[in-house]
Structure formats: C-alpha cells, structure tokens
C-alpha positions in Angstrom: 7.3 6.6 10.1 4.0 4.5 9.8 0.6 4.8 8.4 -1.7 1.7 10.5 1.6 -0.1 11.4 3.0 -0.3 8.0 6.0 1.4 9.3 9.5 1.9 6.5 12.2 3.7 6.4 12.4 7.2 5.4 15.6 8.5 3.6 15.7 12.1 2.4 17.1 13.2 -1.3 16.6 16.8 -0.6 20.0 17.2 1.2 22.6 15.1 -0.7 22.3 12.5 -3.3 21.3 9.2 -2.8 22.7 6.4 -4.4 21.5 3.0 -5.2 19.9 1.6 -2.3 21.5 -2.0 -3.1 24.8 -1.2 -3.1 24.7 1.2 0.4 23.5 -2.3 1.8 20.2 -0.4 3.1 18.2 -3.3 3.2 19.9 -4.7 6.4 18.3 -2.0 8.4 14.4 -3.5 8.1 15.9 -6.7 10.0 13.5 -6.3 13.1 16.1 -8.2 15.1 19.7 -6.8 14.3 18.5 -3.3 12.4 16.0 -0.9 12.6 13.2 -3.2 12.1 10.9 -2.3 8.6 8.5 -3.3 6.7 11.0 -1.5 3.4 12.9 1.4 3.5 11.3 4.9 1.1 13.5 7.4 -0.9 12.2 10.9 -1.3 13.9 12.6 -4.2 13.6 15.6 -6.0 11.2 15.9 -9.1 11.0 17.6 -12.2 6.9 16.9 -12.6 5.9 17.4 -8.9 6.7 18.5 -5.3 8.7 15.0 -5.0 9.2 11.6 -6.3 8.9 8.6 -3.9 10.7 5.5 -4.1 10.0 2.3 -2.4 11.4 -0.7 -2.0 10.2 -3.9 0.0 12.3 -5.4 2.8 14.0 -8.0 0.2 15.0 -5.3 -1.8 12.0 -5.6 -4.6 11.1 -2.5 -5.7 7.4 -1.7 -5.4 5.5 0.6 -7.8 3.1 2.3 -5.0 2.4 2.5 -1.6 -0.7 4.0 0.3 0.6 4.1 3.4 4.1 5.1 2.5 2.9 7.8 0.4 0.8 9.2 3.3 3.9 9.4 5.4 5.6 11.4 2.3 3.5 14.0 2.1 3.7 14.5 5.9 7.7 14.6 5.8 7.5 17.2 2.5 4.4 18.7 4.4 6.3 19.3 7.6 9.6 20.2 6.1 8.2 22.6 4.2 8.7 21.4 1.2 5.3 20.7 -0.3 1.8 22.9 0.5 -0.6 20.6 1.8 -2.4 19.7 -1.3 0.8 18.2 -3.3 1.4 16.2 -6.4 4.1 13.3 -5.2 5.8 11.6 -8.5 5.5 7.4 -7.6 6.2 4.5 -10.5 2.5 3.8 -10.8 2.4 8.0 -12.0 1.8 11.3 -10.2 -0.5 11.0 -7.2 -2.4 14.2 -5.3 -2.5 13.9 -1.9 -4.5 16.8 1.1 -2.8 16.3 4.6 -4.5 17.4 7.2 -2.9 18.8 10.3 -2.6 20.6 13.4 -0.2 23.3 14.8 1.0 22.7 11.2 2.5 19.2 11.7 0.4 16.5 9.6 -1.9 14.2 11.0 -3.5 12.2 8.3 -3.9 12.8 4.8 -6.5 11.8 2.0 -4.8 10.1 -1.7 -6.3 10.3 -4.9 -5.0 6.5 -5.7 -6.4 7.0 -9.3 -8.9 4.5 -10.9 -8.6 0.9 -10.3 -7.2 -1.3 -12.5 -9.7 -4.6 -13.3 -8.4 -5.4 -17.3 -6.4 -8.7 -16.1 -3.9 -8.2 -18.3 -2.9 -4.7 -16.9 -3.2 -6.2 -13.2 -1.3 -9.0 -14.7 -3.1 -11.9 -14.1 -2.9 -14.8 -16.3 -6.7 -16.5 -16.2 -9.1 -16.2 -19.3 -11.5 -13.9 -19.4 -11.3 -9.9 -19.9 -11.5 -9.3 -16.0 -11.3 -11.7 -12.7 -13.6 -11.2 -10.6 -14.7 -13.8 -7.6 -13.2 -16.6 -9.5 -12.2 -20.1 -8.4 -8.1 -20.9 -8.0 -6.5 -22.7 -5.5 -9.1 -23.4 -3.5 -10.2 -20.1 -2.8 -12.5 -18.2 -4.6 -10.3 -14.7 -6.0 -11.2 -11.4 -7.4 -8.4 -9.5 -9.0 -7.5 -5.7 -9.0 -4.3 -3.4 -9.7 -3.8 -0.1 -7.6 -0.6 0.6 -9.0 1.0 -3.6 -7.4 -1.0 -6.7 -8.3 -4.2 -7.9 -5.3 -5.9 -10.7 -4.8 -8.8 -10.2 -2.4 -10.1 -13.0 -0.8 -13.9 -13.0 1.2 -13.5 -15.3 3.8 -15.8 -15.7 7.2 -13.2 -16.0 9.8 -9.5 -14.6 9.3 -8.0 -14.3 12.3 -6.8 -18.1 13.3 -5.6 -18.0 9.7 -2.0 -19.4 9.1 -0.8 -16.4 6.8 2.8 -17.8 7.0 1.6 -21.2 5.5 -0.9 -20.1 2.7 0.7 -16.7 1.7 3.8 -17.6 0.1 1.8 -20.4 -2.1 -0.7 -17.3 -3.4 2.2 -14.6 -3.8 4.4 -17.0 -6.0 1.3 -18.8 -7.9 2.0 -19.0 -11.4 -0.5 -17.1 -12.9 0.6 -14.1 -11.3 3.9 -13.3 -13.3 5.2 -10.5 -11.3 4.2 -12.2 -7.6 0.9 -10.7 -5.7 -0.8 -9.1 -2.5 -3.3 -11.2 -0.9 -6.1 -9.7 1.0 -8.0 -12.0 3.2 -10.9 -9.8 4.0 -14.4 -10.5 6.5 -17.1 -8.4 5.5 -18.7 -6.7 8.6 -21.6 -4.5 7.3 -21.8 -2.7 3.8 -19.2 0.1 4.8 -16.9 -2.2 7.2 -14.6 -4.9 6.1 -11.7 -6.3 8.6 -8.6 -7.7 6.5 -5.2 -9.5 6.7 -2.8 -9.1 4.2 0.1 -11.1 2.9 2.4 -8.8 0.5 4.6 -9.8 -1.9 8.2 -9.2 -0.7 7.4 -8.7 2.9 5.0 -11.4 4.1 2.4 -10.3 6.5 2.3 -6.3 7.1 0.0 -4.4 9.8 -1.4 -2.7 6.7 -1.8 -2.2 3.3 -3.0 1.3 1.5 -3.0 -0.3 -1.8 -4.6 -4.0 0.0 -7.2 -1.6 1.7 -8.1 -0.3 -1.7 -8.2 -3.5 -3.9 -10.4 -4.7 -1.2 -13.0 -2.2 -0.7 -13.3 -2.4 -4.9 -13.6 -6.1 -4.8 -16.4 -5.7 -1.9 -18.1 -3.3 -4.2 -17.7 -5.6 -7.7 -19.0 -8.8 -5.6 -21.8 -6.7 -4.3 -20.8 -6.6 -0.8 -20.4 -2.7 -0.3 -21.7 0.1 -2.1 -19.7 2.7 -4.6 -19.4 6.2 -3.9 -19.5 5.5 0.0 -16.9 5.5 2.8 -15.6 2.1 3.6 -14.2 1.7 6.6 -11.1 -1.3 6.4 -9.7 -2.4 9.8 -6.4 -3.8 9.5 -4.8 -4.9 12.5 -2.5 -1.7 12.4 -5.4 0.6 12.7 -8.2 1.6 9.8 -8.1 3.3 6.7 -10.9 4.9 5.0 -11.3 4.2 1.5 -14.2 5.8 -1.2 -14.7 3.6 -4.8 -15.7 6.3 -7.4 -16.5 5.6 -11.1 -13.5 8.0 -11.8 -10.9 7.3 -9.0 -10.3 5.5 -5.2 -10.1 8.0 -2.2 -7.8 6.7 0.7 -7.6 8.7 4.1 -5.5 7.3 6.9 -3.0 8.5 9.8 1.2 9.2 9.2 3.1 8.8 12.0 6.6 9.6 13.2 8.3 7.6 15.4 11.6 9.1 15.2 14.6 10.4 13.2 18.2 10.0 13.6 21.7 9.6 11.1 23.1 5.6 10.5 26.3 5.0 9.0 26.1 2.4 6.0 
C-alpha cells in the first residue's frame, strides 16, 4: 500500500504471530531491484489499548516511531477488513493516534490523523543546539527550524528545490552531530500562505515520495517562521501527491489518500 508514493510493506498480526522482523530477513523485500521494492515494511498487531498497534520499520531495518502515511494505510487495511469502525484508535510508539477514513462502497479512500501536538522543546525533538527551542536557526549552511511529530525534522525554506542534489546533501544533515538519534530533512518552497511544495530526505531511507510526519513538521515550521497561518488548511505537495495538513494550538490534522496496490503470500 501507499499514501502520496510512500508505499511499505504491509504484514498482518491478526492471522498468526509475527516474529521479529530481523531475523525472518524481511528487510530484503524493500530492495526495489531484486524484492518487492519499499520504502519499509509495517506490522499490524493486535492491541490491548486500541483497535491495533502499528509497527514500522525503515528499509535498513531502523525502527521508526511514527508514520503519517503508513498509518493512513492501517486504518484503511483494519477499516476494510473489518477490523476497526471508521473512527479508530491505532496504538504506534509515539502513543495512540485517532484516525476517520473516509470511504466509498465501504472500501477506504483517504483518512484524516489526529498527529497530536507538535513537539518544538529541542530536547524532546532531540536536538542538541542552545536555546529552549530551534526555530529558523543557522547550521551548516542552511538556516533550520526544528520540530518532533513523533521522529526528529529539520525543515528547510529554500527558493528552488527541485535541481537539488538530495543524494549529496541529505546524508550530511541526517547523520549531523547534533541530532543524536539521525533526522528528516524537509526542503520546502513556500507557494502562497496555504501551499508549500517539499522534498524530503528521511533518515533510514534517503529520499521518499512523501512524508506524513515531513508534511507536518513543515507546515508548523511555515506557521512558526510566519510563512502560513495556524488553524488553516495547508496544502503540501510532495512529489508523490499532496497531503493536507491543519496546525492547531492543541494538535496537527493530516488528511491524505491510502492506496492498495496489491496483496499476495512470500515465503521468507
């Protein structure tokens, strides 16, 4: 499944057990080339707190706290399985998310997260710079602002984005010492007060079609640098598709697609 391109691997807990990703050699099967082809793969387990937990792991086998476009595609697998109503509570590592999925002739479309509030305190984010928060401050050239959705961003505003060399500059950012557990990068063009375009490099998997959590982190940095407005839909083109994303003084409201592309049994 994808949400905007950001397309995993989806492997279902309901049925059997699961056992530890690592050692079933799962990670084999995001090689675009000789597997599947992923951007990670997603485990959907059973949960005592809500209608499922969701595990996700990046295609070098990091495990990632949250995901906004993995999470989308979730709730459309519970959703259509009829396993979850469409207003569901998904348990993820960065806490219990609610999530509405919209859909038609009862197969799920789209759905709208409650991502929770953002997370600016640098030391929660982590971020190792003085000061309380970061927020468009000078490092490496480029000037950052620095936000937690549940994994580490740091969005870049930049006037031109798409001749950028993500391959070359990425790595540098997403291994930068004062980031002690790696970081996102957003690389983000501000079109008009509710439209940004972005690129994003993510830690773990280099450069994505999209990122739910990026597309967040960067519609609250727009709004912090006085670029974009709170309580407003922001739309965020990524070049997967668009995702629309809401900065609230109590939480961040994402709405995007969930896709299908097909299903099928692999022996490991």
């Amino acid at each position: 499944m994808h949400g905007c391109g950001n397309d995993y691997i989806y492997f279902s807990g309901f049925r059997g057990r699961l056992a530890d990703p690592h050692g079933m050699g799962l990670f084999g099967l995001c090689d675009r080339h000789k597997g599947i082809g992923a951007d990670g793969i997603v485990l959907v387990l059973p949960s005592e707190t809500a209608h499922a937990r969701m595990q996700m792991f990046n295609a070098d086998g990091s495990e990632g706290a949250m995901c906004g476009n993995a999470i989308r595609c979730v709730a459309k697998l519970l959703f259509d399985e009829q396993v979850a109503p469409a207003d569901m509570l998904i348990e993820t590592a960065s806490g219990i998310k609610a999530i509405t999925v919209f859909a038609d002739d009862y197969v799920a479309h789209s759905a709208r997260v409650d991502m929770g509030q953002a997370i600016l305190k640098s030391a929660d984010i982590p971020v190792n710079l003085d000061g309380d928060t970061v927020i468009n401050r000078e490092y490496m050239g480029y000037s950052i602002t620095c936000v937690s959705m549940g994994n580490p961003h740091a969005v870049i505003f930049m006037d031109e984005i798409d001749d950028l060399d993500l391959e070359k500059i990425g790595p540098p950012m997403e291994n930068a010492t004062i980031f002690p557990n790696r970081v996102n990068t957003e690389f983000v063009h501000i079109i008009s007060r509710n439209h940004l375009k972005m690129r994003v490099w993510e830690r773990g998997s280099g450069e994505t079609m999209a990122c739910g959590t990026g597309a967040c982190a960067a519609a609250v940095a727009a709004v912090l640098n006085g670029h974009c407005d709170m309580d407003t839909d922001i739309t965020v083109d990524l070049r997967g598709g668009s995702l629309i994303i809401k900065y609230t003084k109590d939480t961040v409201w994402m709405t995007g697609d969930c896709v299908k592309v097909f299903e099928g049994t692999v022996e490991v």
